[in-house]
CHARMM internal coordinates of N, CA and C (Angstrom, degrees):
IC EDIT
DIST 1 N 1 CA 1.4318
DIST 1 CA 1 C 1.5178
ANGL 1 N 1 CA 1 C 107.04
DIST 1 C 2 N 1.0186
ANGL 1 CA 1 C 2 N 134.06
DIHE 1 N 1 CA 1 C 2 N 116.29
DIST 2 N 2 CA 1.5518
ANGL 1 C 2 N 2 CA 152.20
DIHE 1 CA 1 C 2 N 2 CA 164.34
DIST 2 CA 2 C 1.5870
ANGL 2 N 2 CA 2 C 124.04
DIHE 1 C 2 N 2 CA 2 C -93.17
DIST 2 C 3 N 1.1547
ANGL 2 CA 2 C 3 N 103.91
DIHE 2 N 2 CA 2 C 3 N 101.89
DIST 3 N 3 CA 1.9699
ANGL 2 C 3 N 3 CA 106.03
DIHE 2 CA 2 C 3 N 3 CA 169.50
DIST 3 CA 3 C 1.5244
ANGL 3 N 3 CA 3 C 104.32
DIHE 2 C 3 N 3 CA 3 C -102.01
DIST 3 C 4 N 1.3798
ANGL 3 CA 3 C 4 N 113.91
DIHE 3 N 3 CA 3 C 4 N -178.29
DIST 4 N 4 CA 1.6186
ANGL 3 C 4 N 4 CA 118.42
DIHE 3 CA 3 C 4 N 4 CA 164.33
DIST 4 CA 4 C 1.5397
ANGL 4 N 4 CA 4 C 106.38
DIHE 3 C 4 N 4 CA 4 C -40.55
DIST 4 C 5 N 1.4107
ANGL 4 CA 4 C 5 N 100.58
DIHE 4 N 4 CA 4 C 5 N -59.42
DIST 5 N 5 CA 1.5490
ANGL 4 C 5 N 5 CA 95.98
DIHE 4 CA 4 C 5 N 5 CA -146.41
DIST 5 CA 5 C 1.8969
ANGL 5 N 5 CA 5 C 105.73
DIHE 4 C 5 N 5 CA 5 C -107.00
DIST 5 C 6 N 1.2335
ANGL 5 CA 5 C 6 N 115.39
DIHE 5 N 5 CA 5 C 6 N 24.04
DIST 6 N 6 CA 1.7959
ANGL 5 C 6 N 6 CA 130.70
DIHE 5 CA 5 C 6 N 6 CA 156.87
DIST 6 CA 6 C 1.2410
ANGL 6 N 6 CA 6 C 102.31
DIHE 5 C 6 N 6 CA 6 C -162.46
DIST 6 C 7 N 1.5763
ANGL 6 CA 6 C 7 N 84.83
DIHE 6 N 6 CA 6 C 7 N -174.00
DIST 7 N 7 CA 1.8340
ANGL 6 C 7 N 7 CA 125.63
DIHE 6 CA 6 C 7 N 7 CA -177.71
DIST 7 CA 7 C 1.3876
ANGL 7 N 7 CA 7 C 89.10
DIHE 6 C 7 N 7 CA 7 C -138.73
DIST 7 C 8 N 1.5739
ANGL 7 CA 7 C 8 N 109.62
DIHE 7 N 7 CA 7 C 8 N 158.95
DIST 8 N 8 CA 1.1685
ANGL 7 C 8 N 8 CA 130.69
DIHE 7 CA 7 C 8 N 8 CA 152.44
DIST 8 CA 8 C 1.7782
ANGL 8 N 8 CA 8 C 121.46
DIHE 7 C 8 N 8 CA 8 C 160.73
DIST 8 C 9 N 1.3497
ANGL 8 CA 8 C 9 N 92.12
DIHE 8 N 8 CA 8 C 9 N 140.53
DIST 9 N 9 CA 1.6479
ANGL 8 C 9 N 9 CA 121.03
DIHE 8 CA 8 C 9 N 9 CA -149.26
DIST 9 CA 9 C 1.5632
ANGL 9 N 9 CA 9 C 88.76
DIHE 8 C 9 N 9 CA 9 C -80.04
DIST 9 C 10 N 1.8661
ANGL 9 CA 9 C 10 N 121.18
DIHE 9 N 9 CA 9 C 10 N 124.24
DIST 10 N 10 CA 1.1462
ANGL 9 C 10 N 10 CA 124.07
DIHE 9 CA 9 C 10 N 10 CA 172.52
DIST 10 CA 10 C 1.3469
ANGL 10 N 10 CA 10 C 107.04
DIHE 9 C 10 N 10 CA 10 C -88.57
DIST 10 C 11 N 1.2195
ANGL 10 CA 10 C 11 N 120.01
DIHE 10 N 10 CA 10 C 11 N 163.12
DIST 11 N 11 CA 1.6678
ANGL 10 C 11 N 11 CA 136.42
DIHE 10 CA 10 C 11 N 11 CA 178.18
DIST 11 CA 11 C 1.4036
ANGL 11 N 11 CA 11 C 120.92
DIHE 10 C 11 N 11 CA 11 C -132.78
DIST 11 C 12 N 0.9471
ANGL 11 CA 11 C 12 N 116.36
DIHE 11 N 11 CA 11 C 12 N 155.95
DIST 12 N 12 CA 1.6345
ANGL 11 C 12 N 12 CA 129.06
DIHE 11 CA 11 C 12 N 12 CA -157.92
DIST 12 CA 12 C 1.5561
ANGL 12 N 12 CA 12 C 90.33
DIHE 11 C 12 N 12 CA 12 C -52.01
DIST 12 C 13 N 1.9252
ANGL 12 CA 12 C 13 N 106.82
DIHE 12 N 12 CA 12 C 13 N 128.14
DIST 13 N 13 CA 1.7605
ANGL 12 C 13 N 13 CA 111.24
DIHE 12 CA 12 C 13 N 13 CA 162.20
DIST 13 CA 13 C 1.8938
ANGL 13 N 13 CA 13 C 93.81
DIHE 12 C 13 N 13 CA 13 C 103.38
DIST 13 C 14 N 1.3355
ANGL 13 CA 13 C 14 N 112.73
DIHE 13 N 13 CA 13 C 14 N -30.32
DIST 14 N 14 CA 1.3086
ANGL 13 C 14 N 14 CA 98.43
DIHE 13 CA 13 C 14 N 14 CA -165.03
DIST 14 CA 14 C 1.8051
ANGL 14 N 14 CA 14 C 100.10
DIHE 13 C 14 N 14 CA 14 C -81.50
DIST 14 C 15 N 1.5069
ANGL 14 CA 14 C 15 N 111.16
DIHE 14 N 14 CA 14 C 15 N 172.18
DIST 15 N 15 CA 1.4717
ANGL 14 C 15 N 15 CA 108.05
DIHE 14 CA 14 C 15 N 15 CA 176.75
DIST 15 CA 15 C 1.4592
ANGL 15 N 15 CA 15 C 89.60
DIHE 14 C 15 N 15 CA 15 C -156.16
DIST 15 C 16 N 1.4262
ANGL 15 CA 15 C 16 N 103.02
DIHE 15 N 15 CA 15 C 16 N 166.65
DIST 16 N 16 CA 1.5453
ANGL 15 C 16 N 16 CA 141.14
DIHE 15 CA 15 C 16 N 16 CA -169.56
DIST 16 CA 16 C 1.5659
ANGL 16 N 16 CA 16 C 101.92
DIHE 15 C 16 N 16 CA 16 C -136.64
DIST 16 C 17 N 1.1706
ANGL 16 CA 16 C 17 N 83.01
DIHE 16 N 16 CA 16 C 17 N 157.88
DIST 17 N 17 CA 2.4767
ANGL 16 C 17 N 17 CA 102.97
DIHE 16 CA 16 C 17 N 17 CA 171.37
DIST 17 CA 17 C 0.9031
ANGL 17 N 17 CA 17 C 109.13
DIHE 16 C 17 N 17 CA 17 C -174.19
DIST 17 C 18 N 1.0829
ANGL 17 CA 17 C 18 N 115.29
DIHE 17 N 17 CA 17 C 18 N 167.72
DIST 18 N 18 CA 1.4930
ANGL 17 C 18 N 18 CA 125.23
DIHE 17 CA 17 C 18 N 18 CA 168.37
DIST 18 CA 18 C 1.8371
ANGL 18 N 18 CA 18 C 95.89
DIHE 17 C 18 N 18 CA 18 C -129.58
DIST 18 C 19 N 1.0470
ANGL 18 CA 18 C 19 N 121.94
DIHE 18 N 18 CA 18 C 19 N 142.33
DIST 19 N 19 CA 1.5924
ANGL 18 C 19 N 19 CA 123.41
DIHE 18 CA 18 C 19 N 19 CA -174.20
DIST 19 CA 19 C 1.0145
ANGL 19 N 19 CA 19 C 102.77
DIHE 18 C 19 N 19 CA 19 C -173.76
DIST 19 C 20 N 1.3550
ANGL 19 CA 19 C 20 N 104.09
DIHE 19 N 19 CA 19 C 20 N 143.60
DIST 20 N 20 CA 1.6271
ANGL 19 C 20 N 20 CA 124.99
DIHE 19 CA 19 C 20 N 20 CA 178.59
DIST 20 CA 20 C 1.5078
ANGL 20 N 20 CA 20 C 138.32
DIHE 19 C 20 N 20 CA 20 C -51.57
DIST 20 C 21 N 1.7851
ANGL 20 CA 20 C 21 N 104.97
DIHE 20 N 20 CA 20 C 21 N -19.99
DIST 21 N 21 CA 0.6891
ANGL 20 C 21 N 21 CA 126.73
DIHE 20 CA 20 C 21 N 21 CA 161.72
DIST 21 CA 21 C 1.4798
ANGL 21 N 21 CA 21 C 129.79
DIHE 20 C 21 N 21 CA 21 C -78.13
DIST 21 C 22 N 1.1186
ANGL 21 CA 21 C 22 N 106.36
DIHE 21 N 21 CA 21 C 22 N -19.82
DIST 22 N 22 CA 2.1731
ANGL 21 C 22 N 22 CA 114.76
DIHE 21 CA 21 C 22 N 22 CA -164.25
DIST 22 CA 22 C 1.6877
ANGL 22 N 22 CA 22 C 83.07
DIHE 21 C 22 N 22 CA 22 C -124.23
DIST 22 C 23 N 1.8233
ANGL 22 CA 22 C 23 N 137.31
DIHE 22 N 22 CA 22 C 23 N -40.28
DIST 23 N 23 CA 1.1852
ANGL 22 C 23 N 23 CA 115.79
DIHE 22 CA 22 C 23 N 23 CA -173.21
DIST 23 CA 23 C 1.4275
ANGL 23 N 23 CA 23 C 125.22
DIHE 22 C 23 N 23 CA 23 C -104.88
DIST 23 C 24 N 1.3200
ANGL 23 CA 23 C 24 N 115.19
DIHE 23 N 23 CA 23 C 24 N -5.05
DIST 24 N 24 CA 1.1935
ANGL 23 C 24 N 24 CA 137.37
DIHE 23 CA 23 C 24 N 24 CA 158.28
DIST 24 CA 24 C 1.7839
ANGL 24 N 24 CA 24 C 94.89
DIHE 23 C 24 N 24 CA 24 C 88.45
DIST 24 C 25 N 1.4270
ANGL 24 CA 24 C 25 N 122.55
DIHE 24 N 24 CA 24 C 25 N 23.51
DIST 25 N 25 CA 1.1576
ANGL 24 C 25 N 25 CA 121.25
DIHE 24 CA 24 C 25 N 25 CA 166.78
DIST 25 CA 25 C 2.1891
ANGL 25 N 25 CA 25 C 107.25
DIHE 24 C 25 N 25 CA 25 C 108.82
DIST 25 C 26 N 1.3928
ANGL 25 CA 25 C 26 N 99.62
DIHE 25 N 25 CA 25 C 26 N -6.74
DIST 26 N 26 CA 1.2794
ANGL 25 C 26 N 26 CA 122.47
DIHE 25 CA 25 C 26 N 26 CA -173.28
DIST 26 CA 26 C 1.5112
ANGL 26 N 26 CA 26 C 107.59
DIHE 25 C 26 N 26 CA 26 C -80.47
DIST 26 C 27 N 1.6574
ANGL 26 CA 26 C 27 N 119.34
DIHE 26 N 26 CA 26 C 27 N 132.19
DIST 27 N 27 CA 1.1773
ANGL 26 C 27 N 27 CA 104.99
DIHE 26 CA 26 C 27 N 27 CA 163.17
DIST 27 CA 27 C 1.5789
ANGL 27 N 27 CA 27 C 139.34
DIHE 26 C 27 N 27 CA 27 C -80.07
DIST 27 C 28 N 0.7297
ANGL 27 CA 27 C 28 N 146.89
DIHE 27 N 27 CA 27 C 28 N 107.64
DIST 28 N 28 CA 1.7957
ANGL 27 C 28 N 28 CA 140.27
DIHE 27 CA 27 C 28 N 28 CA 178.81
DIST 28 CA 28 C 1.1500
ANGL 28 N 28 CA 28 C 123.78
DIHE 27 C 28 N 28 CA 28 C -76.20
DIST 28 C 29 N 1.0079
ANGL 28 CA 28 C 29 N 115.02
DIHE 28 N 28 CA 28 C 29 N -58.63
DIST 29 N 29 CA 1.9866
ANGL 28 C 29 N 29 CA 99.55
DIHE 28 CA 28 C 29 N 29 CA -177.87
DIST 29 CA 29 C 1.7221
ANGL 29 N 29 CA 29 C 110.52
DIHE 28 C 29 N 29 CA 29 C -146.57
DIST 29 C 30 N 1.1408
ANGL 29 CA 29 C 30 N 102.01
DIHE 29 N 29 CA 29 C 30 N 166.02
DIST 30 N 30 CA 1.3290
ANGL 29 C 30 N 30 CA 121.08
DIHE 29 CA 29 C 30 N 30 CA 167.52
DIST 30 CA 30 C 1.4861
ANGL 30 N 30 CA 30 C 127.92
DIHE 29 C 30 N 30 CA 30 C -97.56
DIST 30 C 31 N 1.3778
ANGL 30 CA 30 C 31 N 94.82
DIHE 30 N 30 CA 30 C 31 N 129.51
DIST 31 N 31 CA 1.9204
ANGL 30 C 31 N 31 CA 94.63
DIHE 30 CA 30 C 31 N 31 CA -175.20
DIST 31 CA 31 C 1.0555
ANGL 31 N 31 CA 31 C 112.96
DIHE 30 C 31 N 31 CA 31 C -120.76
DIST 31 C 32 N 1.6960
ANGL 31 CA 31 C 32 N 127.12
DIHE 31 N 31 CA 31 C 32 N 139.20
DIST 32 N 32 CA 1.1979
ANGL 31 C 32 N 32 CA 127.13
DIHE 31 CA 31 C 32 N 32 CA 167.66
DIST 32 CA 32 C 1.4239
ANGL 32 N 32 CA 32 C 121.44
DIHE 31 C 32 N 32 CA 32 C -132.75
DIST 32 C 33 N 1.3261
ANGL 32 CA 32 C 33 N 114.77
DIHE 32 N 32 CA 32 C 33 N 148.16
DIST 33 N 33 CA 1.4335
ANGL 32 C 33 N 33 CA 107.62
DIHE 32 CA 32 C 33 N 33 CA -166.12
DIST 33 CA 33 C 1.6322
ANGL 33 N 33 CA 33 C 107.76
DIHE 32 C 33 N 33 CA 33 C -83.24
DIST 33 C 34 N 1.1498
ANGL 33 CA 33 C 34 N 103.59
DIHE 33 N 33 CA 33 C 34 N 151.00
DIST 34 N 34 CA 1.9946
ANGL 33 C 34 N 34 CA 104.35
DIHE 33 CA 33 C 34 N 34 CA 178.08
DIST 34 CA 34 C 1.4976
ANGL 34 N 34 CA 34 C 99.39
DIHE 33 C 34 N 34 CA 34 C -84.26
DIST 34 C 35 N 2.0125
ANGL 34 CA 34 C 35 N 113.95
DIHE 34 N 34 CA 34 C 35 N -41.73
DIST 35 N 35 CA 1.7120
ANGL 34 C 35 N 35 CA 129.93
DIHE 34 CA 34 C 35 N 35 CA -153.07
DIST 35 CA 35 C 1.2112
ANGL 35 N 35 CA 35 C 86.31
DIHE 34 C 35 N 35 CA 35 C -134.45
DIST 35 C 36 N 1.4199
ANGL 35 CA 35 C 36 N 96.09
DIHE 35 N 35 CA 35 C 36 N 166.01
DIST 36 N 36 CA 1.1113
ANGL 35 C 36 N 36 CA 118.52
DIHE 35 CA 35 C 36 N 36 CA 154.93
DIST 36 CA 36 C 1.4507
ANGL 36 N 36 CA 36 C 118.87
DIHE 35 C 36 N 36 CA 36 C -23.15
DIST 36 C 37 N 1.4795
ANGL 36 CA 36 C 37 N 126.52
DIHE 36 N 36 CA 36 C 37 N 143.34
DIST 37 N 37 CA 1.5187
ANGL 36 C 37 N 37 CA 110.90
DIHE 36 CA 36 C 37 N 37 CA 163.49
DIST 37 CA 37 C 1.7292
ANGL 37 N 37 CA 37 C 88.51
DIHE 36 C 37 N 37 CA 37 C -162.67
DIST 37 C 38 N 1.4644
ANGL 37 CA 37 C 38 N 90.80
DIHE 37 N 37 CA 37 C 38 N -174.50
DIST 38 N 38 CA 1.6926
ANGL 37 C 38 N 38 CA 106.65
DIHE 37 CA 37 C 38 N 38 CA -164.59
DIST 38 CA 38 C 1.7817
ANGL 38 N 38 CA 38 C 101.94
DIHE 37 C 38 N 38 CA 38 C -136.11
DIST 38 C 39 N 1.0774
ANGL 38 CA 38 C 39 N 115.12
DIHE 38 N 38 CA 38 C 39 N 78.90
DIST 39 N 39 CA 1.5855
ANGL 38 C 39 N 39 CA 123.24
DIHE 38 CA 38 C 39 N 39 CA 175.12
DIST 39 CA 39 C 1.5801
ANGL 39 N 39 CA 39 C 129.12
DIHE 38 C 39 N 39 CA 39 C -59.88
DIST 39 C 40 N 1.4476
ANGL 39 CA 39 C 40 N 133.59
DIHE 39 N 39 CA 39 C 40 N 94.61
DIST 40 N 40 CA 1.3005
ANGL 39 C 40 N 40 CA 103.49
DIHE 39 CA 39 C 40 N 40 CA 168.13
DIST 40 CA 40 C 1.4596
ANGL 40 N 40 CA 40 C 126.29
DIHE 39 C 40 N 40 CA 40 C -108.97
DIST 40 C 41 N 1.1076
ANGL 40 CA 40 C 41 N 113.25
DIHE 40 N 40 CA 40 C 41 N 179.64
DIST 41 N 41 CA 1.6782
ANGL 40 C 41 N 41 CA 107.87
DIHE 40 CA 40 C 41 N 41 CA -166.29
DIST 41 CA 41 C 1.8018
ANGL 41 N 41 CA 41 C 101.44
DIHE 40 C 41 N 41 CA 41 C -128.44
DIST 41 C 42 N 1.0725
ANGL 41 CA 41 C 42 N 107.04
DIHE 41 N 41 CA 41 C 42 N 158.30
DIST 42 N 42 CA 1.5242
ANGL 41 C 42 N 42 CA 116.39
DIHE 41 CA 41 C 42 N 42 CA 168.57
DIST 42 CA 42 C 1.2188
ANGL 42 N 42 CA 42 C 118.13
DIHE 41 C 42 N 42 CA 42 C -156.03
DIST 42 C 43 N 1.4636
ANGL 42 CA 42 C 43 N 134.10
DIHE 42 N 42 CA 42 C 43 N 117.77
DIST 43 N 43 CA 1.3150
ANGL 42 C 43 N 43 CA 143.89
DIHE 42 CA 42 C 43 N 43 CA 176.37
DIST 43 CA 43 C 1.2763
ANGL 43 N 43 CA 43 C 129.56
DIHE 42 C 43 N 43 CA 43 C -48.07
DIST 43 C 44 N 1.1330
ANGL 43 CA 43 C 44 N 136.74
DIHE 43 N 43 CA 43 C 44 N 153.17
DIST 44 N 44 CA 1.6659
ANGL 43 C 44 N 44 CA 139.89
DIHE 43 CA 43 C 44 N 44 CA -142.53
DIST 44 CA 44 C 1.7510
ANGL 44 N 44 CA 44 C 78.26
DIHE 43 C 44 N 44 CA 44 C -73.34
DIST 44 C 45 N 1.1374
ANGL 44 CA 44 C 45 N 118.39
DIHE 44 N 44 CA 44 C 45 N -55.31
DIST 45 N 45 CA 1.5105
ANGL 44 C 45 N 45 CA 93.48
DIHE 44 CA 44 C 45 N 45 CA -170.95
DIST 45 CA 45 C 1.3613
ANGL 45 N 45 CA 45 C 138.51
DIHE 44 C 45 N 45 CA 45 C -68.32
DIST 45 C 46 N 1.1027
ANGL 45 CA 45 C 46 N 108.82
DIHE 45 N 45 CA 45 C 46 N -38.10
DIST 46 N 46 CA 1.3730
ANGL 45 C 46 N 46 CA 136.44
DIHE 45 CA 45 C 46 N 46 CA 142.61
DIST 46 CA 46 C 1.9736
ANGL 46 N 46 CA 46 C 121.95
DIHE 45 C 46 N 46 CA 46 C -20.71
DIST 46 C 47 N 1.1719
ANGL 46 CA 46 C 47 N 96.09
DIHE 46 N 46 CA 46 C 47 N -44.57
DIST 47 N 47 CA 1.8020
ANGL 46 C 47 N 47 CA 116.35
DIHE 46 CA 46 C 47 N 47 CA -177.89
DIST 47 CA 47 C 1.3467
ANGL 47 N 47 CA 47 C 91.60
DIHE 46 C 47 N 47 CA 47 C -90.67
DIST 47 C 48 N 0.8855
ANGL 47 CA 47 C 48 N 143.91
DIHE 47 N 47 CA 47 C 48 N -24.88
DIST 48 N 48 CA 1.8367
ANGL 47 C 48 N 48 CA 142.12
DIHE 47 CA 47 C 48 N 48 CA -152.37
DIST 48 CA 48 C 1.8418
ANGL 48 N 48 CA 48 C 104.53
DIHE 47 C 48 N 48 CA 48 C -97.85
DIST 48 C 49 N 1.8925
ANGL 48 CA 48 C 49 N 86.79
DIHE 48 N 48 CA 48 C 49 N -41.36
DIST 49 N 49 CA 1.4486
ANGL 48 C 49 N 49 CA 85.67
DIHE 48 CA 48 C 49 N 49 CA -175.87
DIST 49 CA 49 C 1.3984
ANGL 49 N 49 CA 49 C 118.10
DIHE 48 C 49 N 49 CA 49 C -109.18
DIST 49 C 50 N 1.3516
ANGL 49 CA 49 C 50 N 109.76
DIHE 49 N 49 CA 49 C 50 N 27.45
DIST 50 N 50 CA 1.9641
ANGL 49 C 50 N 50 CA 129.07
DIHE 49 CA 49 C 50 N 50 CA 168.37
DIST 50 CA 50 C 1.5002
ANGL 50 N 50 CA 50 C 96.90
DIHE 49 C 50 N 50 CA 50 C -93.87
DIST 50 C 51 N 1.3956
ANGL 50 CA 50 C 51 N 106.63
DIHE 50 N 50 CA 50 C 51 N -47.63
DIST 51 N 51 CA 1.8292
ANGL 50 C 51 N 51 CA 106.17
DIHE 50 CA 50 C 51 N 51 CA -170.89
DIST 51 CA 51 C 1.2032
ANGL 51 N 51 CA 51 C 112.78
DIHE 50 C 51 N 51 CA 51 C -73.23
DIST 51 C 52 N 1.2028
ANGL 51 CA 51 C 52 N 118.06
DIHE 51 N 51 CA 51 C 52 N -42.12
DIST 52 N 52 CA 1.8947
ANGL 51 C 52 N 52 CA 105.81
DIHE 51 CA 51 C 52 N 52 CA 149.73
DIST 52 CA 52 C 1.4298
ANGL 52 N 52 CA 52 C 131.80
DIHE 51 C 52 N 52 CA 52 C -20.28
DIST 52 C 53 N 1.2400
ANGL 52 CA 52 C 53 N 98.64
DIHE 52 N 52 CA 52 C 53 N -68.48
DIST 53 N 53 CA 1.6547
ANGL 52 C 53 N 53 CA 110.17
DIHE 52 CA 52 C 53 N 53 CA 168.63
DIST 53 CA 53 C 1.9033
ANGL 53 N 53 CA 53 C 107.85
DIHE 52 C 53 N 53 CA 53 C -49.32
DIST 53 C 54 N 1.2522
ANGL 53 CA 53 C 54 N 104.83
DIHE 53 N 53 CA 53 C 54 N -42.62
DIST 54 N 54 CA 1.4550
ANGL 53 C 54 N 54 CA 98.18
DIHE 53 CA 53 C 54 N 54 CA -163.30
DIST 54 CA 54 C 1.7666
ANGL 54 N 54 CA 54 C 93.42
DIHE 53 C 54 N 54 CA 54 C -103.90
DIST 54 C 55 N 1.3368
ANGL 54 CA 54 C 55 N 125.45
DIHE 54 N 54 CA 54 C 55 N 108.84
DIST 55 N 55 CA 1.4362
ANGL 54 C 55 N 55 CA 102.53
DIHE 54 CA 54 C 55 N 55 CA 170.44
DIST 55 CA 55 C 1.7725
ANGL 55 N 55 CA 55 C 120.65
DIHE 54 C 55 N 55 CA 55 C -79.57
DIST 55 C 56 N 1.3003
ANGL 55 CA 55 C 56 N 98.74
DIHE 55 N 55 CA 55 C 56 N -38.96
DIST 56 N 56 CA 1.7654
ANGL 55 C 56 N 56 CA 116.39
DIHE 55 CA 55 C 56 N 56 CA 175.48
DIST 56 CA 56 C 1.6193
ANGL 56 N 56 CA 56 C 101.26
DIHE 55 C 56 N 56 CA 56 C -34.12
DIST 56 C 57 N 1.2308
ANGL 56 CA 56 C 57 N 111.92
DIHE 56 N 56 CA 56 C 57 N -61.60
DIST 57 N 57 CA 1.6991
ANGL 56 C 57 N 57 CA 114.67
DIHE 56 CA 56 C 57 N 57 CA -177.58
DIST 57 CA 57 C 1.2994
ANGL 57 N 57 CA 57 C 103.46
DIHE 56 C 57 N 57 CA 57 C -61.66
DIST 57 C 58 N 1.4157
ANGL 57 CA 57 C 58 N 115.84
DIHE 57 N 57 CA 57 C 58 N -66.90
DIST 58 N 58 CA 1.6710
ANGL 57 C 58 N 58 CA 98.90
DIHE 57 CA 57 C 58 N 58 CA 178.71
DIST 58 CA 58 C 1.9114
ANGL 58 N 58 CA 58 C 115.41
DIHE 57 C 58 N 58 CA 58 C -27.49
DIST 58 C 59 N 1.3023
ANGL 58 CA 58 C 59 N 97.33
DIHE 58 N 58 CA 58 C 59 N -61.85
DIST 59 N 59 CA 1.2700
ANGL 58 C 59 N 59 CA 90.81
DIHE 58 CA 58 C 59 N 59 CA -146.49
DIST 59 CA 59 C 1.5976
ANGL 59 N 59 CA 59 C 100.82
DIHE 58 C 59 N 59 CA 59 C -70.17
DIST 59 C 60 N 1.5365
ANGL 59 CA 59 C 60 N 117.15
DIHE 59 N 59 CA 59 C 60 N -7.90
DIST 60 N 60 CA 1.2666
ANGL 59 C 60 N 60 CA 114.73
DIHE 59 CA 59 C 60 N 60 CA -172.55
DIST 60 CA 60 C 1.8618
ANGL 60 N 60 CA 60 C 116.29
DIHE 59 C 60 N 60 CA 60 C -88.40
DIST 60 C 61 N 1.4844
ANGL 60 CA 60 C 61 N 96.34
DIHE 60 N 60 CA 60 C 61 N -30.71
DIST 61 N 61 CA 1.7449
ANGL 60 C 61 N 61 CA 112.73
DIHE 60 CA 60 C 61 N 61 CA 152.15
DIST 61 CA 61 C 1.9313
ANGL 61 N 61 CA 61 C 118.78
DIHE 60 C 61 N 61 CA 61 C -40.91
DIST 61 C 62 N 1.4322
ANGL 61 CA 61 C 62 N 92.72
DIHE 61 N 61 CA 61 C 62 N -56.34
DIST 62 N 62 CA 1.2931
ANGL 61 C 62 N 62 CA 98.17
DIHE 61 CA 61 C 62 N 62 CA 177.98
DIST 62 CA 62 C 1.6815
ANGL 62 N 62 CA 62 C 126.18
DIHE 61 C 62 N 62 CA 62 C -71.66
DIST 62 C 63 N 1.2163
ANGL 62 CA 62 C 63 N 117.25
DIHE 62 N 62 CA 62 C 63 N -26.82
DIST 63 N 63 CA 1.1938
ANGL 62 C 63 N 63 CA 126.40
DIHE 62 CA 62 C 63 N 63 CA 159.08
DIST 63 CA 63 C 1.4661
ANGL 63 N 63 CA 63 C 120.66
DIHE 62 C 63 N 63 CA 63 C -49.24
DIST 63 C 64 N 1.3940
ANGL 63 CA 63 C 64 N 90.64
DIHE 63 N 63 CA 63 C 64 N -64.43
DIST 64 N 64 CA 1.9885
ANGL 63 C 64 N 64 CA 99.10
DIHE 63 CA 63 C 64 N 64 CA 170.35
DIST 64 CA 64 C 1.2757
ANGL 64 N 64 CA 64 C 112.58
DIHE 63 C 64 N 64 CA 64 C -58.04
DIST 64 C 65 N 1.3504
ANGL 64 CA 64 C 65 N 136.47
DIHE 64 N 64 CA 64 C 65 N -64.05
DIST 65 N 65 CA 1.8007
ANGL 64 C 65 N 65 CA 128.68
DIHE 64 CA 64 C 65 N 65 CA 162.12
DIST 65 CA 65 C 1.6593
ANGL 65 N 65 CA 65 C 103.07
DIHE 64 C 65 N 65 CA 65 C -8.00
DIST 65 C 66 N 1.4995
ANGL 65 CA 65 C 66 N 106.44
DIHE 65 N 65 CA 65 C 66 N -91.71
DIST 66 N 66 CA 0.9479
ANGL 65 C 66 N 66 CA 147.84
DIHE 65 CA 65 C 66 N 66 CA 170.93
DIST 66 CA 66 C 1.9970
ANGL 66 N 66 CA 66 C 91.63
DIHE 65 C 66 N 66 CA 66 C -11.63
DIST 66 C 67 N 1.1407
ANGL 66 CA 66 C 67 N 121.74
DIHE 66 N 66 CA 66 C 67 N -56.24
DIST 67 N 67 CA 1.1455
ANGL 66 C 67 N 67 CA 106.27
DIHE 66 CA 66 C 67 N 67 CA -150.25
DIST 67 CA 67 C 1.4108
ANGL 67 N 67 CA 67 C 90.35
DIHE 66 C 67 N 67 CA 67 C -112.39
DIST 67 C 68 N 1.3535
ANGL 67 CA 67 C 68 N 139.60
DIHE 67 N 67 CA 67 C 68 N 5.79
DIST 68 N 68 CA 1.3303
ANGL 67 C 68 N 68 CA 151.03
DIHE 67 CA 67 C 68 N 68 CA 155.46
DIST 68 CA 68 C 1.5331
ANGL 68 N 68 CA 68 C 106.19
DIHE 67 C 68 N 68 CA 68 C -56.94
DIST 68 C 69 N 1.6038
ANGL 68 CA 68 C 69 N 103.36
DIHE 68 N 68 CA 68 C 69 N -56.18
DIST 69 N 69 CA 1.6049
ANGL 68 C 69 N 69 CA 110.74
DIHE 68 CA 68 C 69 N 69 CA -161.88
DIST 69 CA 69 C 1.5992
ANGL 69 N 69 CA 69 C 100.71
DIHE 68 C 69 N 69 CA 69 C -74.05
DIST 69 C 70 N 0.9971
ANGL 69 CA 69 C 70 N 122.24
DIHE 69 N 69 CA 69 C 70 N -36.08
DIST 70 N 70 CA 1.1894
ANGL 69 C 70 N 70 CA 107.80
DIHE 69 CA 69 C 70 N 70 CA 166.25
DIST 70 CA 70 C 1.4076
ANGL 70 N 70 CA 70 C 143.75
DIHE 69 C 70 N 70 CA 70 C -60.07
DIST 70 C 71 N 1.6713
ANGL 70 CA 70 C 71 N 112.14
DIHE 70 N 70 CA 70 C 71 N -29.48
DIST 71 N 71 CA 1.1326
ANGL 70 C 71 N 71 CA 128.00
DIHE 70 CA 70 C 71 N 71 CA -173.72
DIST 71 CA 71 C 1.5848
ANGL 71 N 71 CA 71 C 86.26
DIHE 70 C 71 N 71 CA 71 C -95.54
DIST 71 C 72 N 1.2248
ANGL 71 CA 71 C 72 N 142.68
DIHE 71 N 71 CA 71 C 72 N 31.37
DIST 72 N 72 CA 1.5681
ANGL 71 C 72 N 72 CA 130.17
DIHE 71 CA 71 C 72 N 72 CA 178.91
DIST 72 CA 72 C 1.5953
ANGL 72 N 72 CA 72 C 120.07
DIHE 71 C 72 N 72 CA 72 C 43.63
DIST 72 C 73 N 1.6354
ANGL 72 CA 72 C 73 N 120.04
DIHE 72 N 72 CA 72 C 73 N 35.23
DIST 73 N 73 CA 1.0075
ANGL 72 C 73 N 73 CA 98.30
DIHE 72 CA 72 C 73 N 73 CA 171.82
DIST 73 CA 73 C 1.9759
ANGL 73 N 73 CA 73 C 98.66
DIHE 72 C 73 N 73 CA 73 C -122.58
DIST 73 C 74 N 0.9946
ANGL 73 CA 73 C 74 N 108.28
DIHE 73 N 73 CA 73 C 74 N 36.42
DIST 74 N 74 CA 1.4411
ANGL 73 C 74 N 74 CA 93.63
DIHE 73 CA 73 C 74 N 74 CA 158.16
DIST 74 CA 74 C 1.2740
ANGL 74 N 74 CA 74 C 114.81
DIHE 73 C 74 N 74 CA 74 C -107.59
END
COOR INIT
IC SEED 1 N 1 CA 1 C
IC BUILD
């Protein structure tokens, strides 16, 4: 995964997005696979109304944002 300002190599379980909700419609990075892999996707609404169900992730998503924008990497 590549933004302006890193690199870094994902590993089995981890995930990336870009969503309307965490990017405010902004793009961030580019991903490419090295292997094989299995991608799924879910739509801004779709993501909005999973994190409902889960609040811990919400609020733990938002933390990381949160602590992205500060450190200048969103």
């Amino acid at each position: 995964m590549e933004t302006d300002s890193y690199e870094r190599e994902l590993c089995d379980g981890d995930f990336f997005g870009e969503t309307c909700v965490l990017t405010k419609g902004k793009h961030l990075a580019t991903v490419k696979a090295l292997t094989d892999c299995q991608c799924f996707s879910l739509s801004c609404d779709d993501f909005k109304q999973v994190l409902e169900g889960f609040p811990d992730v919400k609020k733990d998503l938002e933390k990381t944002v949160q602590l992205d924008s500060d450190d200048g990497l969103v």
